[in-house]
C-alpha positions in Angstrom: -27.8 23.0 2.5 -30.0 20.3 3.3 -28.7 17.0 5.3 -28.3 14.0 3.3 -28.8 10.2 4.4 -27.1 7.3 3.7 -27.2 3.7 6.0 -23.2 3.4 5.5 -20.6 6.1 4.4 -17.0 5.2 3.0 -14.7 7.9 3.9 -12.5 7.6 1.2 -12.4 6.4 -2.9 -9.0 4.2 -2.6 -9.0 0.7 -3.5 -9.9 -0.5 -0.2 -12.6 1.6 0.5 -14.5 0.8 -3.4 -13.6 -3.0 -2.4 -15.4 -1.9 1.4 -18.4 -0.7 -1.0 -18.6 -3.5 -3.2 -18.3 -6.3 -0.1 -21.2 -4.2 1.7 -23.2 -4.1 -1.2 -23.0 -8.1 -1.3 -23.7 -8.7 2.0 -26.6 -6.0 2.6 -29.1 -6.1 -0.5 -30.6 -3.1 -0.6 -28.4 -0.8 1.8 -27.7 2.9 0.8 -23.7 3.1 0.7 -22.0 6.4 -0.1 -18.5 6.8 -1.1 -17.0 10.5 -0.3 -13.8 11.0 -1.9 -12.3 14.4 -1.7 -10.2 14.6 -5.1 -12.3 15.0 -8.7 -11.8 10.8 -9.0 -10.8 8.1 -7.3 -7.7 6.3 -6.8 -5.7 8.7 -7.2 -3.3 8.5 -4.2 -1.9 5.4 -2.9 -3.7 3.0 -5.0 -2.8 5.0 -7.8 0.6 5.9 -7.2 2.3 1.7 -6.4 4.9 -0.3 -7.7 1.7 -2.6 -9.1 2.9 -5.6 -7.9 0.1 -8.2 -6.8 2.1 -9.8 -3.5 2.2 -13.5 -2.7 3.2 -12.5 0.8 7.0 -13.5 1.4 7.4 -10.9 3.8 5.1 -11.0 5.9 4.6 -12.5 9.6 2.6 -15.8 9.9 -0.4 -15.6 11.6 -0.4 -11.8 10.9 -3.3 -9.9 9.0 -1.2 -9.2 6.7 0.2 -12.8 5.6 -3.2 -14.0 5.8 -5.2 -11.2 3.5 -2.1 -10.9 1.0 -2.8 -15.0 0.6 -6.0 -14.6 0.3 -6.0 -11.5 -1.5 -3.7 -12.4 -4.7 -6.1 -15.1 -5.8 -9.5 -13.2 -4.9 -7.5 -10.3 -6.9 -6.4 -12.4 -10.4 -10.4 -14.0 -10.1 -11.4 -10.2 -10.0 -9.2 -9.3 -12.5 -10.1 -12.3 -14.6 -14.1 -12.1 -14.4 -13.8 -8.5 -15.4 -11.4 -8.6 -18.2 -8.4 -6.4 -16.7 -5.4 -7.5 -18.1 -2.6 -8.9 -15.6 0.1 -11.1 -15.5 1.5 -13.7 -13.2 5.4 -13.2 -13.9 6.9 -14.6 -10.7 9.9 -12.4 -8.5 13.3 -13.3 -8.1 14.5 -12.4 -4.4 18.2 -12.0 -5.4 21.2 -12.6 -2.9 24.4 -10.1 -4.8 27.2 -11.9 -1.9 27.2 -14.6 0.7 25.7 -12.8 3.8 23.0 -11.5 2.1 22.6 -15.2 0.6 23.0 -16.2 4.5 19.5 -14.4 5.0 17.4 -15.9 2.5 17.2 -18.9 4.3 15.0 -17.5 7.2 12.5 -15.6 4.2 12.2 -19.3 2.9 11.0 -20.1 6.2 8.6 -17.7 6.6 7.2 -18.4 3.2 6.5 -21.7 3.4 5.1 -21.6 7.0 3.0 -18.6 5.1 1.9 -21.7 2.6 3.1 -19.7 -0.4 5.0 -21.6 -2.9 8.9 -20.6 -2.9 12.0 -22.0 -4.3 15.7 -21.4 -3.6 17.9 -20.8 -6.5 21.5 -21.1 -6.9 23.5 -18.6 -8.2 23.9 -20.3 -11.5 20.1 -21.7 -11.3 19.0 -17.9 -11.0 21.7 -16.2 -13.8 20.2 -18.8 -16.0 16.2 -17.7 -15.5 17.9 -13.8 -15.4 20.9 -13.5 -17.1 21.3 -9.6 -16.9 21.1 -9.9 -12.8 23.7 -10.5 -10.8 23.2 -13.0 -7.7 24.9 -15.5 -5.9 21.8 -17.1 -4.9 18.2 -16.3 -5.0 14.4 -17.3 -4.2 11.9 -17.9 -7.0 8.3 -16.8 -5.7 6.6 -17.9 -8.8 2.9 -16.9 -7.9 3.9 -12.8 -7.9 2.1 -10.8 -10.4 1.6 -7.6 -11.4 -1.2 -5.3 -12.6 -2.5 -1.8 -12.7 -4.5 -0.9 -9.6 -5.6 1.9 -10.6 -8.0 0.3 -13.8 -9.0 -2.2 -10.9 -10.3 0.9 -8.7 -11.7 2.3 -11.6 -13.7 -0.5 -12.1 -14.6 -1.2 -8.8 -16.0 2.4 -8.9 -17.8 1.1 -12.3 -19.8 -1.6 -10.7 -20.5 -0.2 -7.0 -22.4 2.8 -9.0 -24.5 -0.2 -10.9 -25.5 -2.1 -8.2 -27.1 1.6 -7.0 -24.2 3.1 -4.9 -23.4 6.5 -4.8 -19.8 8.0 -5.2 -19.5 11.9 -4.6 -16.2 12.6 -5.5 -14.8 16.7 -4.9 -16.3 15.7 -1.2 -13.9 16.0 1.4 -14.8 15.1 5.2 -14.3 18.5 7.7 -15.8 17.1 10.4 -18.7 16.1 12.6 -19.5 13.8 15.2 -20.6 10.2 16.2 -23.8 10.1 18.6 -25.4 7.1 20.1 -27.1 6.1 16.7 -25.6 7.4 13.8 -22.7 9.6 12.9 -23.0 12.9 11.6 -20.1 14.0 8.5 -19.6 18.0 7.9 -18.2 18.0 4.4 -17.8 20.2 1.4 -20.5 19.8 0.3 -22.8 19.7 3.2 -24.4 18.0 6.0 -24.1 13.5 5.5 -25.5 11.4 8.4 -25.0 7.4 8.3 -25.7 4.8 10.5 -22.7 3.4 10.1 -19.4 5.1 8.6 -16.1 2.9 7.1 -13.0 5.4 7.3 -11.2 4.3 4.7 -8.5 7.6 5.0 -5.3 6.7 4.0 -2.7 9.3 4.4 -5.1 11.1 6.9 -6.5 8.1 8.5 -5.1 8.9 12.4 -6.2 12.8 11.9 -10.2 11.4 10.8 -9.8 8.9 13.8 -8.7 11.3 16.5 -11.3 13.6 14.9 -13.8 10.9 15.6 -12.8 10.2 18.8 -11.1 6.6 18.2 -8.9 5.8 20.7 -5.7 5.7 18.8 -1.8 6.0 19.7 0.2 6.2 16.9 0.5 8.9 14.3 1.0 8.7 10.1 4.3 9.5 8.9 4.6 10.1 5.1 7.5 8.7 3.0 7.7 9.3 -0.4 8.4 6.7 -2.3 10.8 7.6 -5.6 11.2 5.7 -8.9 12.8 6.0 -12.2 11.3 4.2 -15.5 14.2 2.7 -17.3 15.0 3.7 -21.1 17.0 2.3 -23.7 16.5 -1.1 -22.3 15.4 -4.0 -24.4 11.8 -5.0 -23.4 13.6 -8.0 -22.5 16.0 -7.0 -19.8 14.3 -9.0 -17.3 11.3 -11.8 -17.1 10.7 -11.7 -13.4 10.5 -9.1 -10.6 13.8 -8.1 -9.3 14.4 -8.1 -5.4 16.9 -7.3 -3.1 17.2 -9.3 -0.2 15.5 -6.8 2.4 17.5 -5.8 5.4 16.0 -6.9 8.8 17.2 -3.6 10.2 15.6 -1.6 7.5 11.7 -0.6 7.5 11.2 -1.1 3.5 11.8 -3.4 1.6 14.5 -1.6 -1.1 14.8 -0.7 -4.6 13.4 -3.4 -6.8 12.9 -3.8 -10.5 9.6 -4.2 -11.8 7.9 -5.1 -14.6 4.9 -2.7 -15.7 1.8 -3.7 -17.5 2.0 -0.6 -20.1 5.3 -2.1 -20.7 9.1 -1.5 -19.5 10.2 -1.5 -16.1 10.4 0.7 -13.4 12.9 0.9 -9.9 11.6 2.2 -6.9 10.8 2.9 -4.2 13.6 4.4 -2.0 11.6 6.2 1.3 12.8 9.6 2.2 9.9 11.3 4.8 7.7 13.7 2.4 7.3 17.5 3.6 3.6 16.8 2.8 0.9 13.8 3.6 -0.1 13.8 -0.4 3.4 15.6 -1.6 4.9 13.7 -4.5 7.4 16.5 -5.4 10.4 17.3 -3.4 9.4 21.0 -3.3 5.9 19.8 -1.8 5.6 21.4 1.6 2.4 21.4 4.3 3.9 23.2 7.4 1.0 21.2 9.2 2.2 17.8 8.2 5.4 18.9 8.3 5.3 20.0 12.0 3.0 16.3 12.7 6.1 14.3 12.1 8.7 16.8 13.4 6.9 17.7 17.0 5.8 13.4 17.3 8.6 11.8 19.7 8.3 8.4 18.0 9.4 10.2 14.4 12.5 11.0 15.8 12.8 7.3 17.8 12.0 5.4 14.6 14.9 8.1 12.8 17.4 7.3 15.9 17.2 3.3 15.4 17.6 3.6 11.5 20.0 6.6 11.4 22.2 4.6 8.7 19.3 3.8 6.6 17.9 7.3 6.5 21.4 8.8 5.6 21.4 6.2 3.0 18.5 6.7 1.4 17.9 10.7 1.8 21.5 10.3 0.2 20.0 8.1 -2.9 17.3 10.7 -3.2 19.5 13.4 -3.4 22.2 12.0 -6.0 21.1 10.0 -9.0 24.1 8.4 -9.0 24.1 7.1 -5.8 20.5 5.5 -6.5 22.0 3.8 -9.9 24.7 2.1 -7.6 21.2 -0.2 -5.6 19.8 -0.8 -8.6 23.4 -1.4 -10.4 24.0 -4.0 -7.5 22.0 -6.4 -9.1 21.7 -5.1 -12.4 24.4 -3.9 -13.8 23.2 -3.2 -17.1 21.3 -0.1 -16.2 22.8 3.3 -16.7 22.5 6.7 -15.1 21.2 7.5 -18.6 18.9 5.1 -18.3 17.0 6.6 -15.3 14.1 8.9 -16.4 11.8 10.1 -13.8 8.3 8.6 -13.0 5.5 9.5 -10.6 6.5 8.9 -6.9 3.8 7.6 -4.5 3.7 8.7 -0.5 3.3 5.7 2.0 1.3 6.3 5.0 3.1 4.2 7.5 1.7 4.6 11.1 4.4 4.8 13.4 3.9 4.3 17.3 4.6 6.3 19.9 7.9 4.6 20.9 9.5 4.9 17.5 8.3 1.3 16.1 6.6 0.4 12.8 3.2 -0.5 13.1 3.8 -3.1 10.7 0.2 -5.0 10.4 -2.6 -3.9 9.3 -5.0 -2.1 12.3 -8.6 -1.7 12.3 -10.5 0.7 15.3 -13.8 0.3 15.9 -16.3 3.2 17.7 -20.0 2.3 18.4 -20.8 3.8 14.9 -17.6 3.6 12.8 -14.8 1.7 12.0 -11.1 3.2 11.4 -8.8 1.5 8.7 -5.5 3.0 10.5 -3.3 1.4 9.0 -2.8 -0.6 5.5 0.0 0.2 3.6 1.7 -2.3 1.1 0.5 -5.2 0.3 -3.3 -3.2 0.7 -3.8 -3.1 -2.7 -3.6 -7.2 -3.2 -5.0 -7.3 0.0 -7.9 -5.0 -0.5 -10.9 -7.7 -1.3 -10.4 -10.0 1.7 -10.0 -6.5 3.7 -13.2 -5.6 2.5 -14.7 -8.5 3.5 -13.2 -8.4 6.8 -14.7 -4.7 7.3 -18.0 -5.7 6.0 -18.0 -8.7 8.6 -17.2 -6.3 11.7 -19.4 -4.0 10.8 -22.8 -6.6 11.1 -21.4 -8.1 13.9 -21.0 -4.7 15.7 -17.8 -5.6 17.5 -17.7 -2.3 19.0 -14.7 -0.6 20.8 -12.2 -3.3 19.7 -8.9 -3.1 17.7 -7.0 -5.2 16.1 
């Protein structure tokens, strides 16, 4: 089969690499960008498979990538969403404190909020039961600029417009390998021969395995959790206004199982985060001895399992037992019954974890002479994804070769 050309490749048709496609097409007029995406369409892994919440960025550390793109990235998102008619809505979260030490902790994500610049207000107990009458709190946060939408319409029609501005998507195209030489990088895929002169690997749940195969210079490796919810029946479609959180737990990697509010309609609760037996296995019964045996055979799997043993027994626990998933959601909101729990589509985070059992917790970017590695970007990527893109778009003029950050 005959070798095609492209000037820039995306390795991957997730939100963040048809954002990468979009931001590149802005900024070089004329350029031929390819999107490769290995399943039949895009979006239909990460971005696909969220909670759909469009973050303000309580969470997250200041001066981090992350607290600076989810800022940016919530009101570059809602502009998107507005100028292109996808429906959203701006319904605000309640971070909700169930007894007095957890009310103790929300003081210090008030802190980081505001030094974030995102507006937050605390909430008595009888301040939030009036806003949320069917959740139980003590005392809560109000992060009024949290939204939600469906990110897998915004993919869609960020797919829509990169193909009429003249870029190509080639979806059924998965990358096998190839190699990056001193002026362009040559991809062996499914369907044949691709070389670029410069390729975005935009990976997700593969992203350190198309790195190494690269030959980034990377020390960490992706460890899968699935992410479980239930959609919650026999509720009235009033049950709740806002976003329900629980305060997270410092010692804890996620964030816990929170109540959301879902743009078809309903709610959802979700996500526990039990690790998946497969990279893209949303079943319990998926199982890829490969990915299996990546996370087993990595020492920093088993360092990250030793310093949250509790959490793990906990939540492999919820996963297991219905009930014992009903009692985190019940802790907040007691209305919801074990009848009320009907099964949804789970998702599969692809959390890099480093070598000494830490969470690599911001996003990371590698760049090769030719290529540049999104390692990691899990939640909030998909808010985040426009200023990512334009953050991609702006390392790859400026060359900033063999730099990572």
């Amino acid at each position: 089969m005959a070798q095609s050309k492209s000037d820039i490749v995306i390795v991957g048709g997730g939100i963040v690499g048809l954002a990468t496609g979009l931001a590149l097409q802005e900024r070089m007029p004329g350029a031929r960008v390819t999107i490769l995406e290995k399943e039949p369409e895009v979006a239909l892994h990460q971005t696909g498979r969220n909670s759909g919440v469009i973050h303000a960025g309580v969470y997250y550390a200041p001066g981090s990538l992350k607290a600076r793109f989810c800022r940016e990235g919530k009101d570059a998102m809602k502009a998107f969403c507005t100028e292109h008619g996808i429906p959203f809505e701006i319904c605000g979260k309640l971070i909700v404190a169930t007894d007095e030490a957890e009310a103790a902790k929300l003081a210090a994500l008030e802190a980081r909020s505001r030094a974030n610049g995102i507006p937050i207000e605390r909430l008595s107990g009888d301040e939030a039961r009036k806003l949320e009458p069917r959740v139980r709190s003590v005392a809560a946060l109000l992060s009024p600029s949290t939204g939600i939408v469906d990110y897998g319409l915004v993919a869609r029609r960020m797919a829509g417009l990169f193909e009429a501005r003249g870029g190509a998507i080639r979806c059924g195209t998965a990358v096998t390998g190839g190699a990056e030489r001193t002026d362009d990088v040559t991809l062996h895929t499914t369907a044949g021969e691709i070389s670029a002169a410069r390729v975005v690997f935009c990976g997700g749940l593969m992203s350190d395995r198309l790195a190494r195969q690269f030959g980034a210079e990377v020390d960490f490796r992706v460890v899968p959790f699935r992410g479980e919810y239930f959609r919650i029946a026999n509720q009235p479609p009033d049950l709740v206004r806002h976003l329900i959180y629980p305060v997270p737990d410092p010692e804890r990697p996620f964030l816990g199982v929170h109540l959301t509010r879902k743009m078809d309609g309903g709610f959802t609760v979700g996500p526990n985060a039990v690790l998946a037996f497969k990279r893209e296995g949303y079943k319990r019964t998926d199982l890829d001895l490969r990915d299996l045996a990546s996370s087993l055979a990595y020492p920093g799997f088993w360092r990250l399992l030793r310093r949250n043993f509790r959490s793990a027994i906990s939540e492999l626990s919820a996963s297991a037992s219905k009930g014992l998933y009903l009692r985190k959601v019940q802790k907040y909101c007691p209305h919801i019954r074990l009848e009320d729990l009907v099964p949804y589509r789970a998702g599969v985070r692809a959390q890099a974890v480093a070598r000494d059992g830490s969470i690599i917790d911001d996003f990371l970017f590698v760049d090769s002479r030719n290529s540049l590695h999104v390692c990691n970007a899990p939640s909030p990527a998909a808010t985040s994804a426009l200023p990512i893109a334009a953050h991609i778009a702006e390392r790859l003029l400026t060359r900033n070769t063999g730099a990572s950050s």
